[in-house]
C-alpha positions in Angstrom: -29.8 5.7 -16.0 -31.3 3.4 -18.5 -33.7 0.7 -17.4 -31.7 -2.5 -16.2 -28.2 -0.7 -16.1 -26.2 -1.5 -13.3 -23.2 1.0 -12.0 -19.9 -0.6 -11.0 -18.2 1.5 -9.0 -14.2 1.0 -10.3 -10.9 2.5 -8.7 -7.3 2.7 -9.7 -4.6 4.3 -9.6 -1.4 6.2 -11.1 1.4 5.4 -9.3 4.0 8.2 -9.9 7.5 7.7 -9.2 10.4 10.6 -9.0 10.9 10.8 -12.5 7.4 11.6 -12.8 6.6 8.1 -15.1 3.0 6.4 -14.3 3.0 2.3 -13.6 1.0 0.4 -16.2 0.3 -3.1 -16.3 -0.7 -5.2 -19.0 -3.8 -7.7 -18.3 -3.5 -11.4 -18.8 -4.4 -13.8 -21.0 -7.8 -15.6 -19.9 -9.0 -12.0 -18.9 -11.7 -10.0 -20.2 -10.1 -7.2 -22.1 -6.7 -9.7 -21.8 -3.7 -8.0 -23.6 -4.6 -4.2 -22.8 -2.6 -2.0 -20.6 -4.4 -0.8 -17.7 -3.9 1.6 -14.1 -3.8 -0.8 -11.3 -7.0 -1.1 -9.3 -10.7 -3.5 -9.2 -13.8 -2.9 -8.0 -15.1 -1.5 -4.8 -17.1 -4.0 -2.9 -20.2 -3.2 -1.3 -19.7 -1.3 2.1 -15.8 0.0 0.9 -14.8 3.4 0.6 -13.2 3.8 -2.5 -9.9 4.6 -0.8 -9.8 1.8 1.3 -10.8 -0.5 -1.8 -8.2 0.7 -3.3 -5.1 0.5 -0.9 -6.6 -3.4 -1.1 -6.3 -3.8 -4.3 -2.7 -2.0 -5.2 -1.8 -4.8 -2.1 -3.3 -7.6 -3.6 -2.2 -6.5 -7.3 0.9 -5.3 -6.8 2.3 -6.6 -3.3 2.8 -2.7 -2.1 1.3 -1.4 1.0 -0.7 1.9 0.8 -2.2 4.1 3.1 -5.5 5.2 2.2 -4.7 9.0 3.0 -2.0 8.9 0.1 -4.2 9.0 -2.6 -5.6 12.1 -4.2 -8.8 12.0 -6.0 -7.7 12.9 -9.6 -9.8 12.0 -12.5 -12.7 9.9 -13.9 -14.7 8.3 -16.2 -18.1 7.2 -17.3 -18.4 4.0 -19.9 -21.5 2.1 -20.5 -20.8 -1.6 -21.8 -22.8 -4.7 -21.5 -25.6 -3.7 -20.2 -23.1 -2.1 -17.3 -22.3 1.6 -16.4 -18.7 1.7 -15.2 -18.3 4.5 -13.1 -14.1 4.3 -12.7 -12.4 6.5 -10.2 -9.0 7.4 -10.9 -6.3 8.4 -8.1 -2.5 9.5 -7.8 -0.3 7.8 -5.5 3.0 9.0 -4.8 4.3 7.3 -1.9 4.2 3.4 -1.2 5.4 0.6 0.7 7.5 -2.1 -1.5 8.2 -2.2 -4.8 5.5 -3.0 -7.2 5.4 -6.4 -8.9 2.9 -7.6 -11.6 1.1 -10.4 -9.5 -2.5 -10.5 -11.6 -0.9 -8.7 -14.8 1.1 -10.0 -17.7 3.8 -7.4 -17.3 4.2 -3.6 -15.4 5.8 -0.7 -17.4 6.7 2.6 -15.9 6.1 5.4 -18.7 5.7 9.4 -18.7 1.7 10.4 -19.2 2.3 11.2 -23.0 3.5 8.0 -24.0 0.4 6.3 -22.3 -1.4 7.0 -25.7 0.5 4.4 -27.9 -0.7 2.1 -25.6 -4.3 0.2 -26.4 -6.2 0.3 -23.1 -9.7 0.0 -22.0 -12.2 2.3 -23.4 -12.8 3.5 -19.8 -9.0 4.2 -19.7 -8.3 6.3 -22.8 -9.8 9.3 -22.1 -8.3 9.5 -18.5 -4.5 10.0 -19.8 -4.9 13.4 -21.5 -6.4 15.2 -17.8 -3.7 12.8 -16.1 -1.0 14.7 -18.5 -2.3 18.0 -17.9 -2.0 17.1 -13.6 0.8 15.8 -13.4 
């Protein structure tokens, strides 16, 4: 790690629904990054397992309830950016309670894994959706 670099420790998820399409949601304007499509999820606070951080945030983004067992380890990636390493942690989550509504996000889109690329996302993001298409 390079002197002063600090790792955030990110999670989020691909919700997958029967038709095998992956939730997306767009962040808001007044956001860093605002306008870019995005998997639900945040940042682990100090003392979380990254499951349970998680299930919290997929509650408080997207009103659904999630239980912490659902989700399978799937993915990740590694992105240094201001002065930041962002470690992000990427699950699948196939069964949840509610339906998902865009409460911190502009707008949600359910879309199979290979039209995720037309999409512009976070840097952290893009390199997730061709193992998440080869997975699922």
């Amino acid at each position: 790690m390079l002197s002063g670099d600090k790792i955030v420790l990110v999670v989020a998820a691909a919700l997958v629904d029967d038709d095998g399409k992956v939730l997306v949601q767009r962040r808001p304007v007044g956001k860093p990054m605002a306008g870019l499509w995005e998997f639900p999820g945040g940042k682990v606070e100090p003392g979380e397992l990254p499951e349970a951080a998680l299930a919290r945030e997929l509650g408080e983004e997207l009103e659904i309830g999630v239980d912490p067992a659902a989700l399978t380890p799937c993915v990740f990636a590694s992105e240094v950016a201001a002065g930041k390493h962002l470690l992000l942690l990427l699950y699948t989550l196939r069964s949840w309670e509610g339906e998902p509504l865009a409460r911190h996000a502009d707008a949600l889109e359910w879309l199979h894994p290979t039209h995720l690329h037309s999409l512009d996302m976070p840097p952290a993001d893009v390199p997730l959706i061709g193992l998440l298409e080869k997975l699922l």
